[in-house]
DRENDO-1510 file (C-alpha; in Angstrom, 1 decimal, always signed):
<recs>
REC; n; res; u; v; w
REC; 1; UNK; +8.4; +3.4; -17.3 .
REC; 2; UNK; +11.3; +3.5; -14.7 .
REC; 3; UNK; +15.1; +2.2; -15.5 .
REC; 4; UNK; +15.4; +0.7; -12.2 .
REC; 5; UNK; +14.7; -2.5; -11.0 .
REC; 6; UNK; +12.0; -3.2; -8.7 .
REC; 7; UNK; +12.6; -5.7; -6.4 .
REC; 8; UNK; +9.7; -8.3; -5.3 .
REC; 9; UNK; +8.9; -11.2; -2.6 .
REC; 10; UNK; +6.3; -13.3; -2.7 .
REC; 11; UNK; +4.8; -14.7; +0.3 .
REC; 12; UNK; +2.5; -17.7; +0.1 .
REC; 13; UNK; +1.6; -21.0; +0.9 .
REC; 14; UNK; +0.8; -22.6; -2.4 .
REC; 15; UNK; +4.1; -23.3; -4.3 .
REC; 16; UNK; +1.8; -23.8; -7.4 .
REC; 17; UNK; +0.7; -20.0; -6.9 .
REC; 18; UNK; +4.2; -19.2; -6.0 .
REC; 19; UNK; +5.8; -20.0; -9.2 .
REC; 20; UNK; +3.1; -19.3; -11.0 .
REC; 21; UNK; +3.2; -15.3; -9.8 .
REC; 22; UNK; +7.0; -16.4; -10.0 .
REC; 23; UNK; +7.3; -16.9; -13.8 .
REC; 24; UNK; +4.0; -13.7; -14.9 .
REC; 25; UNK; +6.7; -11.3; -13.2 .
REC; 26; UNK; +10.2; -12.4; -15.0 .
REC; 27; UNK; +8.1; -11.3; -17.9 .
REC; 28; UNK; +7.9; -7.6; -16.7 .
REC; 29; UNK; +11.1; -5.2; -17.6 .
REC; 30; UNK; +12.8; -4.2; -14.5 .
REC; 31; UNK; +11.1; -6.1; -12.5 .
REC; 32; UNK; +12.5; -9.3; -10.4 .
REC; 33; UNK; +11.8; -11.9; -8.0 .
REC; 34; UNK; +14.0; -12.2; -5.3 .
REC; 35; UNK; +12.6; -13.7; -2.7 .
REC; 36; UNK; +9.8; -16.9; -1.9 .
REC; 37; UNK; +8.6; -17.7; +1.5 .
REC; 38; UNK; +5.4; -20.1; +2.7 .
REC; 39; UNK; +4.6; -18.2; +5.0 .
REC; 40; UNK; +4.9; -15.1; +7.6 .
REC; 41; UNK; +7.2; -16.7; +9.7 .
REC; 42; UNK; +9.7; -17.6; +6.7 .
REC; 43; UNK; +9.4; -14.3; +5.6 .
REC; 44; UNK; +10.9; -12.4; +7.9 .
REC; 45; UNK; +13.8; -15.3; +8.3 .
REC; 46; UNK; +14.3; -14.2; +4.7 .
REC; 47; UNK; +13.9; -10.4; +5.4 .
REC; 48; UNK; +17.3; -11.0; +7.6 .
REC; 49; UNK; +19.3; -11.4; +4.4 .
REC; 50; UNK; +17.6; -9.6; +1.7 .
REC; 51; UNK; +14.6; -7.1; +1.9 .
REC; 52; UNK; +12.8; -6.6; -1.7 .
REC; 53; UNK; +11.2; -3.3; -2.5 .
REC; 54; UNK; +7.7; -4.7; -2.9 .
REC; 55; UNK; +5.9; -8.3; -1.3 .
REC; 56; UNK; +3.0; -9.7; -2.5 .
REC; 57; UNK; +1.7; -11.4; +0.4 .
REC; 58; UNK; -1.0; -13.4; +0.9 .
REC; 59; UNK; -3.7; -13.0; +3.6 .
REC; 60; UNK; -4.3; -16.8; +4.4 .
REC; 61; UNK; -1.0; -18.8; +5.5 .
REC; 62; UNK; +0.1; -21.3; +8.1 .
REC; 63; UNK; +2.4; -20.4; +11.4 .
REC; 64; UNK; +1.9; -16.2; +10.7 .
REC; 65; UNK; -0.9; -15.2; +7.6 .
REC; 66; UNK; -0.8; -11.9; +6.4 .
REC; 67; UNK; -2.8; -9.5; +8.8 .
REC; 68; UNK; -0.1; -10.2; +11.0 .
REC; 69; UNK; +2.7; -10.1; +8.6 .
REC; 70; UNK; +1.7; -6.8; +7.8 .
REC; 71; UNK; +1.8; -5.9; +11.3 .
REC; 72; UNK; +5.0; -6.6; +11.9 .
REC; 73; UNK; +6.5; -5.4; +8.1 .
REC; 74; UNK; +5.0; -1.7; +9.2 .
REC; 75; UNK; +7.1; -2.1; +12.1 .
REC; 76; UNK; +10.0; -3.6; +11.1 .
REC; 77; UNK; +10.6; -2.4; +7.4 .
REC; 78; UNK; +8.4; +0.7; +7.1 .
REC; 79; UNK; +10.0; +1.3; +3.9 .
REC; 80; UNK; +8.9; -2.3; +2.0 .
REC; 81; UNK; +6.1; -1.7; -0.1 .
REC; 82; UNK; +2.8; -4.8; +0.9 .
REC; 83; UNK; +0.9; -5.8; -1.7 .
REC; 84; UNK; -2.0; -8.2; -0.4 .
REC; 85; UNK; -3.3; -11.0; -2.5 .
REC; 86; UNK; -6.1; -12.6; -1.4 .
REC; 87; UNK; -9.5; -14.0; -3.2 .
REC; 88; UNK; -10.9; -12.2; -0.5 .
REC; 89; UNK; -13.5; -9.5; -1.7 .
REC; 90; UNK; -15.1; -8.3; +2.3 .
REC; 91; UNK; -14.6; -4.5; +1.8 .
REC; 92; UNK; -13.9; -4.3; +5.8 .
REC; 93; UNK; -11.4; -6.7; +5.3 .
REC; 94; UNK; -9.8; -4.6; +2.8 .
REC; 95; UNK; -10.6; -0.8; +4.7 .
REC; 96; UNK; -9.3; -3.2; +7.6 .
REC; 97; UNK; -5.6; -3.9; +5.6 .
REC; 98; UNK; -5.1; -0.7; +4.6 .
REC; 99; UNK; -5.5; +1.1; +8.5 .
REC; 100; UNK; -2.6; -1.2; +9.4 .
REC; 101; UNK; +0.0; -0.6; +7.2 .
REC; 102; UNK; -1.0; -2.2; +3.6 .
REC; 103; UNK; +0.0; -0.2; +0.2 .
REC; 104; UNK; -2.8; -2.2; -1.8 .
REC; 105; UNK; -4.7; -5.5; -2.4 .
REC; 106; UNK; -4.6; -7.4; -5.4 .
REC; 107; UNK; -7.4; -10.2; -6.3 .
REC; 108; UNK; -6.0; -12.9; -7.2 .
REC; 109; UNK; -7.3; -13.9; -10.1 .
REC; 110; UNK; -6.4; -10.8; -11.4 .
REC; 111; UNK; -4.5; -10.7; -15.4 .
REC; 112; UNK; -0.4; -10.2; -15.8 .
REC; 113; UNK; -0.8; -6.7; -17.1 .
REC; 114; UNK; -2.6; -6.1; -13.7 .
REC; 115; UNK; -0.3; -7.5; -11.5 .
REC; 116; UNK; +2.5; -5.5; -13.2 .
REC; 117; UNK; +0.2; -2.2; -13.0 .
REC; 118; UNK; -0.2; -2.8; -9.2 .
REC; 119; UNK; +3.7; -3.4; -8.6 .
REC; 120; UNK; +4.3; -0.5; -10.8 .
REC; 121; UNK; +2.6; +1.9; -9.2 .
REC; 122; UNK; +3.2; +0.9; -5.7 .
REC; 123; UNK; +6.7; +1.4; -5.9 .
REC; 124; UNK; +6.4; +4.7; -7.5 .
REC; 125; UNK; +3.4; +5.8; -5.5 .
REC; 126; UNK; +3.2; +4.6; -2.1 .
REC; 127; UNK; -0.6; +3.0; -2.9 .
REC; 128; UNK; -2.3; +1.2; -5.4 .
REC; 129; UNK; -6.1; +1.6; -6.0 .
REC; 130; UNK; -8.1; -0.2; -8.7 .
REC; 131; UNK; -11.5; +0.6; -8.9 .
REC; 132; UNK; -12.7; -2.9; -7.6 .
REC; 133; UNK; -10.7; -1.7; -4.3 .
REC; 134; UNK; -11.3; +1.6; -3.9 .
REC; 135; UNK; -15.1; +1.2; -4.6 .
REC; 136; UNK; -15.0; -1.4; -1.1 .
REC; 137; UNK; -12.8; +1.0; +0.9 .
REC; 138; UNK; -15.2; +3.6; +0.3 .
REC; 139; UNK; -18.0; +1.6; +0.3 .
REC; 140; UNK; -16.2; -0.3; +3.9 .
REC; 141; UNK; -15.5; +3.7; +5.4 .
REC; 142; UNK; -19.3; +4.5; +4.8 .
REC; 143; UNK; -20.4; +1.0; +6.9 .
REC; 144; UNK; -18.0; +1.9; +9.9 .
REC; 145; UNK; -19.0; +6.1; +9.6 .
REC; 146; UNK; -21.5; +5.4; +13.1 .
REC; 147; UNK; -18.0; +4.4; +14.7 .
REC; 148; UNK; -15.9; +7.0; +16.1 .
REC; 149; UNK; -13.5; +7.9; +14.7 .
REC; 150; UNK; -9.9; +7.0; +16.3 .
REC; 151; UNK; -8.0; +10.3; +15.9 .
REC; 152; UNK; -9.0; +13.5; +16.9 .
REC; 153; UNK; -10.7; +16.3; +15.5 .
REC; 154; UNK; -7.8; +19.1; +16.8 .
REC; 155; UNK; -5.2; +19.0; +14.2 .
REC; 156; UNK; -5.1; +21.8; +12.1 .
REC; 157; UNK; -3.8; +21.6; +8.8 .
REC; 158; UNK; -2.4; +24.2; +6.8 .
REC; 159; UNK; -3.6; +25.4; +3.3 .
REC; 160; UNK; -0.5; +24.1; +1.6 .
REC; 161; UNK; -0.8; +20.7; +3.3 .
REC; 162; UNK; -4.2; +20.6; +2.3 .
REC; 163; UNK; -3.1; +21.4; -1.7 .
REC; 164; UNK; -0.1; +18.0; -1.3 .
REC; 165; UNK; -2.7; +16.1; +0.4 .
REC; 166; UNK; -5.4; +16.3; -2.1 .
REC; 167; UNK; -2.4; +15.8; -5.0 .
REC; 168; UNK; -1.9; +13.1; -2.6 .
REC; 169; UNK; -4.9; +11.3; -3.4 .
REC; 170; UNK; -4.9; +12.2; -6.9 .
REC; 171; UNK; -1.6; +9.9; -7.3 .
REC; 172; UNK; +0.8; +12.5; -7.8 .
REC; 173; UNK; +4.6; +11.4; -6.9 .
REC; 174; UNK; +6.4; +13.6; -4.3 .
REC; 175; UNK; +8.1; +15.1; -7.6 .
REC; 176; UNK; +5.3; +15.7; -9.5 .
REC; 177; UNK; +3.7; +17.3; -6.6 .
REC; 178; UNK; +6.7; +19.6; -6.3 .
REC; 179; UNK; +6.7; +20.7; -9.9 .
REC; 180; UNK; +2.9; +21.2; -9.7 .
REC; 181; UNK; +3.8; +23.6; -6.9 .
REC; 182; UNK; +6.7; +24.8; -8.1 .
REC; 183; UNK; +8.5; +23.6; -4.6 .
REC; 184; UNK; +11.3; +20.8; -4.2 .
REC; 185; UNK; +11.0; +17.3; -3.4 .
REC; 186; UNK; +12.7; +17.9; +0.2 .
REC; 187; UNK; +9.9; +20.9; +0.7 .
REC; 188; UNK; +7.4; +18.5; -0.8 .
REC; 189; UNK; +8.6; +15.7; +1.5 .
REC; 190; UNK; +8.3; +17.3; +4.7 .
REC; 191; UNK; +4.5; +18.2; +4.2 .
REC; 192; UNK; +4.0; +14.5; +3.6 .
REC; 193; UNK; +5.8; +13.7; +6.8 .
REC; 194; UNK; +3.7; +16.4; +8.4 .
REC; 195; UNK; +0.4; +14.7; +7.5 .
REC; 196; UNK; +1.2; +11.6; +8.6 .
REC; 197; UNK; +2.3; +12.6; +11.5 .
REC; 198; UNK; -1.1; +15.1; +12.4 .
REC; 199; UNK; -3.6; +12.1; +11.0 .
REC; 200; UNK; -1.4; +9.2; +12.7 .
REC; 201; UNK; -1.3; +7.6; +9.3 .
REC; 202; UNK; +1.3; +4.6; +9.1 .
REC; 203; UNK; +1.8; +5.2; +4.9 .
REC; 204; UNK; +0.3; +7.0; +1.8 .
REC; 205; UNK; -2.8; +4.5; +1.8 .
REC; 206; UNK; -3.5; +4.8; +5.1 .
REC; 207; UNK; -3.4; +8.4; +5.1 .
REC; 208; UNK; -5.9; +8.3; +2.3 .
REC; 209; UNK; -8.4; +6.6; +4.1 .
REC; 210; UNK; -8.2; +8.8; +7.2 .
REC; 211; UNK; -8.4; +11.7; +5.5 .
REC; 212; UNK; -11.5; +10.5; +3.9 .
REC; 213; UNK; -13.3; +9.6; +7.2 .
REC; 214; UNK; -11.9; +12.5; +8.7 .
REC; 215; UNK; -13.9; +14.6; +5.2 .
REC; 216; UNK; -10.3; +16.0; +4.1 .
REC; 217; UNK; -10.7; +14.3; +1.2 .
REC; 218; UNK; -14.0; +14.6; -0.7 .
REC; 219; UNK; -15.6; +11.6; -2.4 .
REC; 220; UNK; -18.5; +10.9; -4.7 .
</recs>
């Protein structure tokens, strides 16, 4: 568990839900609320004077809902960690989140411990994946297989990139990669740039899923 303190916003319409999430996360060590907004638009008002590390933001709001939120987060603060909540359970919808920018989706009637897994993990990891979600983005990839897909078949990666990407998916940090490797974080860090840049991938969860429909990555 990680000394330092995570950061989190919470975007959402229902001020019930709001304090709700509000109150589960004081709860969790290291981890603290600092921001509230009720919708997209009041987000990023908010993200002018204090950007958390992670936002829980929900899919259906008034004035800007979450698609587009996340839109404009990748573009705007490519470093803030999105976790979607939504009761939401279309596995295109989810596939669909992830392409754009999303680190992971959260039901959310999910339990405490799971909302403090998901937070967890998606600041250390770049991506969170429970096996509700990663059994629809799988199960979403294999609908949309007849479409082509958007990036080209002429990159070429390298054996070592193909060695981090595969720890990649595993859920290895950048560190652990490195001391699986026996290379540094800055060595480690540059591959990662590397395949993001050769798959067009916008963050760790999005370069998941195109290197799954691209068959880097092999799934049962």
């Amino acid at each position: 568990m990680t000394n330092q303190t995570i950061s989190v916003g919470i975007a959402d319409d229902h001020m019930l839900f709001r304090e709700g999430v509000k109150l589960i996360i004081e709860n969790f060590e290291n981890i603290t609320p600092v921001l509230e907004a009720e919708n997209g638009h009041d987000l990023f008002t908010q993200l002018k004077n204090n950007v958390p590390d992670v936002i829980l933001l929900d899919l259906e709001m008034p004035v800007m809902d979450g698609i587009e939120a996340t839109q404009r987060l990748r573009e705007e603060y490519p470093d803030v960690k999105i976790l979607i909540l939504s009761m939401h359970k279309e596995q295109r919808m989810i596939t669909y989140l992830m392409e754009i920018g999303a680190n992971g989706y959260l039901l959310k009637d999910a339990a405490p411990e799971t909302f403090e897994e998901a937070i967890r993990t998606v600041y250390a990891k770049g991506f969170y994946f429970n096996e509700f979600v990663s059994h629809a983005m799988l199960n979403g990839l294999r609908d949309k297989s007849k479409t082509p897909p958007k990036i080209g078949k002429d990159f070429h990666l390298t054996s070592r990139e193909e060695e981090v990407l595969a720890l990649i998916a595993e859920g290895l940090t950048t560190v652990e990669i490195g001391e699986k490797l026996f290379l540094s974080k800055r060595t480690i860090e540059g591959h990662r740039n590397n395949l993001l840049s050769k798959l067009g991938a916008k963050n760790t969860a999005s370069l998941i899923i195109k290197a799954i429909k691209e068959n880097l990555i092999i799934v049962d």
